[in-house]
Backbone as CSV, one residue per row, in Angstrom:
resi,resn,N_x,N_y,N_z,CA_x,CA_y,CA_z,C_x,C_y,C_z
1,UNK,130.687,129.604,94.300,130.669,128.208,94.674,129.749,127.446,93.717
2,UNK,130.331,126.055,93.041,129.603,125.695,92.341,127.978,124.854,93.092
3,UNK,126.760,124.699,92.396,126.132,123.881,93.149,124.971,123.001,91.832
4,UNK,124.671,122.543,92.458,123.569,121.517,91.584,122.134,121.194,92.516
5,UNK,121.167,121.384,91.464,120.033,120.729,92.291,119.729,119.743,91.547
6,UNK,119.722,118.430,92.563,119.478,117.457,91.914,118.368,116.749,92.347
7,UNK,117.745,115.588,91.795,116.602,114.881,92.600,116.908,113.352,93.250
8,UNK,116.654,112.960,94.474,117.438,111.504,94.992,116.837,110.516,94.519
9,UNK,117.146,109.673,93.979,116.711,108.575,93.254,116.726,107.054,93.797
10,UNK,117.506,107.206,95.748,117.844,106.083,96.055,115.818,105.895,96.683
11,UNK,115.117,104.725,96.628,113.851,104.215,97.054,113.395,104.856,98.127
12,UNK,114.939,104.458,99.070,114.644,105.046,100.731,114.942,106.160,100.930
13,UNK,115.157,107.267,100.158,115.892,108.605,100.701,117.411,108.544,100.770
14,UNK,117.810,109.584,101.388,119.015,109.242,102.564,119.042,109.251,103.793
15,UNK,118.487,107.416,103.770,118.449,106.918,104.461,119.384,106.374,104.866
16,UNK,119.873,105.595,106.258,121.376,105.239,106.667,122.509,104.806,105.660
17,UNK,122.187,103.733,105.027,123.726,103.501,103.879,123.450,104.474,102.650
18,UNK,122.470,104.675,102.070,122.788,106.225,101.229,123.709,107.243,101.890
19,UNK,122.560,107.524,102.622,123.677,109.016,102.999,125.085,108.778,103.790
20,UNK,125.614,107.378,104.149,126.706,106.912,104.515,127.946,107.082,103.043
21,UNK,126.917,106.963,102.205,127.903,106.755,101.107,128.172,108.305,100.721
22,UNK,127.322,108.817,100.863,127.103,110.604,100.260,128.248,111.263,101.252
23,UNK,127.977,110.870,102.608,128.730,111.287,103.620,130.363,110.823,103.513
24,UNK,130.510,109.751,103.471,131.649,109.348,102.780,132.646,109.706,101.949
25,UNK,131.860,109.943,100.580,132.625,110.406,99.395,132.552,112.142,99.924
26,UNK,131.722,112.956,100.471,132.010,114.437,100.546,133.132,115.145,101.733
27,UNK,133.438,113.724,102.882,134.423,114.198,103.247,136.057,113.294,102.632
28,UNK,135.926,112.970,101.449,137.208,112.324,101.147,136.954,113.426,99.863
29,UNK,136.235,113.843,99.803,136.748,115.113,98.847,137.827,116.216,99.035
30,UNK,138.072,116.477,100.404,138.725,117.169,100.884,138.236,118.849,100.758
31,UNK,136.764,119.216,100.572,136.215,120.393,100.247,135.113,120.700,100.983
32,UNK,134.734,121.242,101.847,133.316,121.630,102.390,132.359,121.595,101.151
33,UNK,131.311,120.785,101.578,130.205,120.190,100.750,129.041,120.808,101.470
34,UNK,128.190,121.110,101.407,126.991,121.336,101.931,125.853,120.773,100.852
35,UNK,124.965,120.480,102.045,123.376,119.921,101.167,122.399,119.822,101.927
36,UNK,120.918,120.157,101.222,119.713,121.043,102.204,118.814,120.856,101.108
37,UNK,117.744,121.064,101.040,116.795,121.711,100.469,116.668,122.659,99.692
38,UNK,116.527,123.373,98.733,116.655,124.576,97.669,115.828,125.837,98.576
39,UNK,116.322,126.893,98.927,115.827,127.764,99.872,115.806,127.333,101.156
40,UNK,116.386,126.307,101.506,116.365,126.100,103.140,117.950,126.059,103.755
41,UNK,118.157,126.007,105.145,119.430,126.229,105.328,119.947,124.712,105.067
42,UNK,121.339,124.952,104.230,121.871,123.399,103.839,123.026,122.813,105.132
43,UNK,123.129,121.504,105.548,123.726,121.486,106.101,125.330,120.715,105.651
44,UNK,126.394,120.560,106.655,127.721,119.956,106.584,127.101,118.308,105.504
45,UNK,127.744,118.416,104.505,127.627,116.768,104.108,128.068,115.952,104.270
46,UNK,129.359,115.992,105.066,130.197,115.234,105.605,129.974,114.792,107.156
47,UNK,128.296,115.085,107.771,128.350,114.729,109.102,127.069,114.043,108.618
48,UNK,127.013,112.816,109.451,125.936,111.906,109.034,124.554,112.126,109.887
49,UNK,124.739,112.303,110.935,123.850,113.407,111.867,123.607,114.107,111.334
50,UNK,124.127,115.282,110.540,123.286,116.348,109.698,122.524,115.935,108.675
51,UNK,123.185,115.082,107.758,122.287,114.365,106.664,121.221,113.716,107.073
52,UNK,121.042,113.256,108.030,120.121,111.882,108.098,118.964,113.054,108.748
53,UNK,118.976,114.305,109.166,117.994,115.063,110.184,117.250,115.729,108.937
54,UNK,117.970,116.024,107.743,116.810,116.634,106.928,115.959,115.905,106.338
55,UNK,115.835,114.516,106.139,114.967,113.408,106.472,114.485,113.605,105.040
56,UNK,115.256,113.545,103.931,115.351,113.433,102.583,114.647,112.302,102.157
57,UNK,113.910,112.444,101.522,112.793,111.065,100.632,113.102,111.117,99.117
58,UNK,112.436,110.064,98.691,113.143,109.138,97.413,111.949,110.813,96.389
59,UNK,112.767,111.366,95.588,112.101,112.174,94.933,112.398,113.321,95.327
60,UNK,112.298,113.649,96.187,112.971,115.061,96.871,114.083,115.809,95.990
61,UNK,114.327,117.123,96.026,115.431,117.680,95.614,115.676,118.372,96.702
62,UNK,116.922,117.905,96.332,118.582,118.887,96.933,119.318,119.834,96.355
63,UNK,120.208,120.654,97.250,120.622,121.402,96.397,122.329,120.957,96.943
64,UNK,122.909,120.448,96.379,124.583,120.252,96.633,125.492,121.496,96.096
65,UNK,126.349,121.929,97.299,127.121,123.167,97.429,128.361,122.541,97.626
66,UNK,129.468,122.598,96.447,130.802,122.562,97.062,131.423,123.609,96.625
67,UNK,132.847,124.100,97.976,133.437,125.106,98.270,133.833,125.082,96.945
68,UNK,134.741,126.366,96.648,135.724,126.733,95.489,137.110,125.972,96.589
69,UNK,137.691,125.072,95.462,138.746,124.882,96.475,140.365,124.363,95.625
């Protein structure tokens, strides 16, 4: 599965319309997406409830997981 760690660059985190948009585009991908923390458990990216609970800040890295698909 490919993945990337990247660092968030939006001011507020993903915070409500960030991660609306993140959430957005990963379920019109049509691919299980996951995203978490680097060594922590990642969650669904396509549920906005999951995104918004790992309480991601402006600087933080992620690690983005999409399926082979």
């Amino acid at each position: 599965m490919p993945s990337e760690i990247v660092a968030v660059a939006s001011t507020v985190g993903l915070h409500a319309r960030p991660a609306a948009i993140l959430v957005k585009a990963a379920a019109a991908s049509g691919l299980k997406v996951t995203i978490g923390r680097p060594g922590d458990k990642a969650v669904n990216a396509a549920s906005l409830l999951s995104v918004l609970a790992l309480g991601v800040k402006h600087g933080d890295s992620i690690e983005v997981v999409v399926a082979d698909g």
